[in-house]
KOLKE-103958 format. One record per residue (C-alpha): residue in three letters; x, y, z. Coordinates in steps of 0.25 Angstrom, whole numbers, plus 5000, padded with zeros to 4 digits. Example, Ala and Ser with C-alpha at 12.3 -4.5 7.8 and 13.67 -1.06 7.14 Angstrom:
2
[ALA [5049 4982 5031]] [SER [5055 4996 5029]] 
***
This chain:
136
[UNK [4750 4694 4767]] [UNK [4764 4690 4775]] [UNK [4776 4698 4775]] [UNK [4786 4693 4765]] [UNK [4800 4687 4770]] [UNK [4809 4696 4771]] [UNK [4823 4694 4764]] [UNK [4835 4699 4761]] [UNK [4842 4703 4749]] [UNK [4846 4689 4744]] [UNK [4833 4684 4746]] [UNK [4835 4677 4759]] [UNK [4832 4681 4774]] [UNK [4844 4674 4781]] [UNK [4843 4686 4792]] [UNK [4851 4699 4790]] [UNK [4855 4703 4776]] [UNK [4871 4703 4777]] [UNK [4874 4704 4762]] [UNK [4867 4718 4760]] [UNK [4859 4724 4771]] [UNK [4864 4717 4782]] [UNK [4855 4728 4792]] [UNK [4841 4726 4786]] [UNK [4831 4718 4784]] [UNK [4825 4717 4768]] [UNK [4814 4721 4763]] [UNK [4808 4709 4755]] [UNK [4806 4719 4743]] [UNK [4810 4732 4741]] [UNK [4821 4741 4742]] [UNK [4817 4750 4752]] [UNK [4827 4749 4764]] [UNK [4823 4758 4774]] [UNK [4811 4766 4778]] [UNK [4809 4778 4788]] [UNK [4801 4790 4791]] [UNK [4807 4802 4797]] [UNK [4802 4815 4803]] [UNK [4810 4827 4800]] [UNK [4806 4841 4805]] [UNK [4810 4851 4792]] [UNK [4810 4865 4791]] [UNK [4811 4869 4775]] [UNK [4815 4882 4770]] [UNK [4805 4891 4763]] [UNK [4803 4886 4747]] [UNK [4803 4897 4737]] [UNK [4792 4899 4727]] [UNK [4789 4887 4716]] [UNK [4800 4880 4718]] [UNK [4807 4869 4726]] [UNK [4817 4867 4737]] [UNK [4826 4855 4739]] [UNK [4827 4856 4756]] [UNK [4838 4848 4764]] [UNK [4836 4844 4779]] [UNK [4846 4836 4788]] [UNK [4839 4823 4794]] [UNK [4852 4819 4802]] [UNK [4846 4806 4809]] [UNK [4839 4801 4798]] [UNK [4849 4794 4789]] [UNK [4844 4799 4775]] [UNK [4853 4795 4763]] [UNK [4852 4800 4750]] [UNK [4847 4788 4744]] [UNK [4836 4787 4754]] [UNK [4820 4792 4750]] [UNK [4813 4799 4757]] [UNK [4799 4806 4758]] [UNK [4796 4817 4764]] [UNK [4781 4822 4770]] [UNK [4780 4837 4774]] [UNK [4771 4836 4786]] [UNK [4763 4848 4781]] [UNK [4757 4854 4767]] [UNK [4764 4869 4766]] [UNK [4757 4876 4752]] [UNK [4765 4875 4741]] [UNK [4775 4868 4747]] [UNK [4777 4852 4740]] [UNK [4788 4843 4744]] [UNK [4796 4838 4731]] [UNK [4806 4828 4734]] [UNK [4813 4823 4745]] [UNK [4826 4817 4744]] [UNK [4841 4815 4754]] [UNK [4849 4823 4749]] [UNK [4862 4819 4757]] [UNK [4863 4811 4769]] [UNK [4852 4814 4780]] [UNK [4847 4827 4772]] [UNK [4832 4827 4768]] [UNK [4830 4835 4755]] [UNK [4817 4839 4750]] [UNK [4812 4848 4741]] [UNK [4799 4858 4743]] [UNK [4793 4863 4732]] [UNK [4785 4877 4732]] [UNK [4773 4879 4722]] [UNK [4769 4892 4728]] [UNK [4773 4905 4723]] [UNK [4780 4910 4736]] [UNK [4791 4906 4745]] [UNK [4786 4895 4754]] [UNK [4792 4889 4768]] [UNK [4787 4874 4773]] [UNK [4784 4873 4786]] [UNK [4796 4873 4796]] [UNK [4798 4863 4806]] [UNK [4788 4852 4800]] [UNK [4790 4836 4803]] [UNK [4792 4830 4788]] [UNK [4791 4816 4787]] [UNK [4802 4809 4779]] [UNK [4800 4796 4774]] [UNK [4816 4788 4770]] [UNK [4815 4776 4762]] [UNK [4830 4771 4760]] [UNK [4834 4760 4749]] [UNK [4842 4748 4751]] [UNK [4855 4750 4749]] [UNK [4857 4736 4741]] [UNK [4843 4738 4731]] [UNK [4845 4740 4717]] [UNK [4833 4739 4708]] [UNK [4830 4726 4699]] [UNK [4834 4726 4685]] [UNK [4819 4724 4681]] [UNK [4802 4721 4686]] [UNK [4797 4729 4696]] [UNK [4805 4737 4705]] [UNK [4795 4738 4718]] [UNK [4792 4723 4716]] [UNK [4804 4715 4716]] 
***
């Protein structure tokens, strides 16, 4: 199967975009804007016992905004130890939250290399009115 033709937002492909994202080139479908994959060394504070922790860390270089998404991949499996959401809670700061399930006070591992996947939304998209969302 070939690649669709790839178009702008107004359905033409006249060369750059200059009425909404003059910088980039669209997608055919979709309203994924950016993808990227990062590695960030992260040492997180001890959790206490059945319960969650929301931590912050600084990813100064990356660019993350709080409307980004992002998915987070802890390289190693710590007992008791569950990733619950990730999400940027201001400006280049990478929250996520650990849960503990164990009945004592638990530390991941310090100074592992998490993978962080980002996914950022065109800023023009808004979502059609009706029909499938994925397939428009």
């Amino acid at each position: 199967m070939a690649n669709p033709s790839v178009t702008n937002v107004t359905g033409s492909n006249p060369g750059p975009q200059v009425d909404t994202l003059f910088d980039t080139v669209q997608s055919p479908v979709g309203n994924v804007w950016k993808l990227g994959v990062f590695s960030l060394t992260l040492s997180p504070s001890a959790i206490g016992a059945t319960t969650t922790s929301e931590q912050a860390f600084a990813t100064t270089g990356i660019g993350l905004l709080t409307t980004d998404l992002v998915i987070v991949n802890k390289p190693t499996t710590n007992a008791g130890i569950v990733i619950g959401n990730a999400r940027v809670s201001a400006t280049d700061t990478l929250a996520i939250e650990f849960a503990n399930i164990s009945t004592g006070t638990l530390t991941p591992t310090a100074s592992q290399v998490y993978t962080v996947g980002v996914l950022r939304v065109q800023p023009n998209w808004s979502a059609q009115a009706t029909g499938n969302q994925i397939d428009w």
